[in-house]
N, C-alpha and C positions, 0 to 999 in steps of 0.2 A: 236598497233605498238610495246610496249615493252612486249607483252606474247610471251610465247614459240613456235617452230614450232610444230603444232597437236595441241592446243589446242582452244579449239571453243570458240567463243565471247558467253558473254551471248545473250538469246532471244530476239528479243523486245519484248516490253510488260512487261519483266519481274523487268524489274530496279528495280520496286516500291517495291519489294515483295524480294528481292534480300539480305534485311539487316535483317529480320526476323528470315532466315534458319538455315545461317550461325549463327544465334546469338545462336539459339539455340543449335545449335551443339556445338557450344564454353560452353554453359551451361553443357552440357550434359558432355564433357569432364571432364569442373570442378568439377561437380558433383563425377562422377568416381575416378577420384586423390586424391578427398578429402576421399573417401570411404577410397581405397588404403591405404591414409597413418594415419589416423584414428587412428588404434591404434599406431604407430607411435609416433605420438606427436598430443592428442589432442587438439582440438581446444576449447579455454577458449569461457564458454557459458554467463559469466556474465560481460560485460563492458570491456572485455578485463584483468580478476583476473579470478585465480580458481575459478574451481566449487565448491559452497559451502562456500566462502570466504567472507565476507563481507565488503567493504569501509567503514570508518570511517564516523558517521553522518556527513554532509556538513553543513556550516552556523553557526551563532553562539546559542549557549548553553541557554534559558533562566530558565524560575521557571518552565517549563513541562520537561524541559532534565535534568534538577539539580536533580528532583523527580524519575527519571527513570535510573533503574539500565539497564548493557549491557544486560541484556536476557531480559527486556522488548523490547527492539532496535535491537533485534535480526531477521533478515527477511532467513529464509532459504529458498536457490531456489532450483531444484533439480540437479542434478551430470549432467555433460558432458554428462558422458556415458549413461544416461537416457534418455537427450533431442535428442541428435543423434539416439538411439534405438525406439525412439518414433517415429521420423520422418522420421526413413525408414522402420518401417512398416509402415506408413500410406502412403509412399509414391512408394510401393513393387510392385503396378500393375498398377504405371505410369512411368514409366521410369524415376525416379528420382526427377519429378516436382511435387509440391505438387499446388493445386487449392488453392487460397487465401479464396473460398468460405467452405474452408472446415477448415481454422486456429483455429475459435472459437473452434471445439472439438477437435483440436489437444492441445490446450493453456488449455482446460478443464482437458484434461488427464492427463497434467503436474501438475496441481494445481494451476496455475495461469490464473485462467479468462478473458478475453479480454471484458472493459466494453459491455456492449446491445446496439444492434444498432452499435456496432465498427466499421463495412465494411462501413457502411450508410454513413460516413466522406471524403472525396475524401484526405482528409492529411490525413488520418489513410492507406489510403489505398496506397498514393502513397511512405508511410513511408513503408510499408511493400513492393509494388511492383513498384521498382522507374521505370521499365521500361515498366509499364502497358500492360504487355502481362496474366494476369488474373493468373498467376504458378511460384513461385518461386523455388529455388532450394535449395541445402543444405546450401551454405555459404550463401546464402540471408536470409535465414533462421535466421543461428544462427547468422547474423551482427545484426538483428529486434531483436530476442530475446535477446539479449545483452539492447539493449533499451529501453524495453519490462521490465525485470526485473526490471533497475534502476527507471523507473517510479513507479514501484510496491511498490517497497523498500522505495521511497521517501512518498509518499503515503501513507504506514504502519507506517513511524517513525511521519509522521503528524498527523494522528490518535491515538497514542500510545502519543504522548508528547501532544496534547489537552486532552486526557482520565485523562490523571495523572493531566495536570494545572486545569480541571473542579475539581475533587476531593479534592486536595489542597485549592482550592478556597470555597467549601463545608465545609472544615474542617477548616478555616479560620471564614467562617458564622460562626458555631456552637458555635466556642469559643468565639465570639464577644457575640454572644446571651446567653451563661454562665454570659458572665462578669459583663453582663444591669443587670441579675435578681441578681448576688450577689451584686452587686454596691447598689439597689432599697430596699434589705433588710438592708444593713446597714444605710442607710437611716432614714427606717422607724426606726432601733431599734428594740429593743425585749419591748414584752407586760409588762407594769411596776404586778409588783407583789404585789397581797394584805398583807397590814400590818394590825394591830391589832387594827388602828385608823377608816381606810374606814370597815372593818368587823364589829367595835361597831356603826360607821354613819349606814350603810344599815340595821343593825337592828332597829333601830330605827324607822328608813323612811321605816314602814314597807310596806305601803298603794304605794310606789315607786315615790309621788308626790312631792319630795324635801321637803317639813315638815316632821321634826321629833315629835315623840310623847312625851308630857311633863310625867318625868318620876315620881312619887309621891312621 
């Protein structure tokens, strides 16, 4: 009742299948825009900061971040323009969508690995394809990878602040186990030293039986 004159109702039959197309086209659009304006103003590929930039570790500081200087906490992701050049040639002889079945060797090329077994998790998957049609596009792309990296990062700096508090903790053992065996020597003392009284006794007690021999 409220469409144009000349324009046809949809099919029956078709309703069901109605919100797919169009959705896709609407992808397909976005996809292209974002090409377009690409160089432009690129679009930040890590959390919503430059590429390349790092957040400040999160949470508080203990004896593994006190120990770790900033290039230990350092996590580099790679450039904008690397992750966009990535994903459109992988994505060059599909019309813009890339297969989620194919993210693992795209996140390999990158350098950042997508654990084993990743797709196997239905929250993995629905976190990369909220709309479960199996192909993302470019901003779905880089909204995951933005996500993608801070897990990485946090990850690294949890790894990197346990490596330094085990070593510290090592180094800690060590000096305790200095302290026991110099504490144990002063202890015992140094070995007394022969005078001139036990040197003429053991000549005597030559036989080593505690008798001395009667001298003439």
């Amino acid at each position: 009742s409220g469409r144009h004159s000349g324009e046809e109702p949809p099919a029956s039959g078709e309703q069901g299948f109605s919100v797919s197309v169009p959705l896709k086209q609407q992808k397909s659009q976005a996809a292209a825009q974002a090409q377009a304006h690409s160089h432009a103003r690129p679009t930040p590929a890590y959390g919503g900061r430059p590429a390349g930039q790092l957040a400040s570790p999160s949470g508080g500081r203990g004896t593994g971040h006190a120990l770790l200087s900033k290039d230990a906490l350092d996590f580099e992701v790679p450039r904008t323009s690397e992750v966009l050049s990535a994903f459109r040639r992988a994505v060059f002889d599909s019309a813009g969508f890339l297969d989620i079945r194919r993210l693992p060797e795209l996140c390999r090329s990158l350098g950042l690995p997508v654990p084993s077994g990743f797709l196997g998790s239905q929250a993995n998957v629905r976190d990369v394809d909220p709309t479960g049609e199996g192909a993302i596009d470019e901003s779905e792309f880089i909204n995951w990878w933005g996500r993608h990296c801070d897990r990485m990062r946090r990850q690294h700096e949890a790894a990197a602040v346990e490596a330094a508090a085990q070593r510290h903790r090592n180094a800690e053992r060590a000096r305790a186990q200095a302290s026991m065996q110099d504490g144990e020597e002063t202890v015992r003392g140094p070995l007394p030293e022969d005078d001139d009284e036990s040197l003429a006794s053991r000549s005597l007690d030559s036989k080593a039986d505690g008798l001395q021999a009667t001298i003439a």
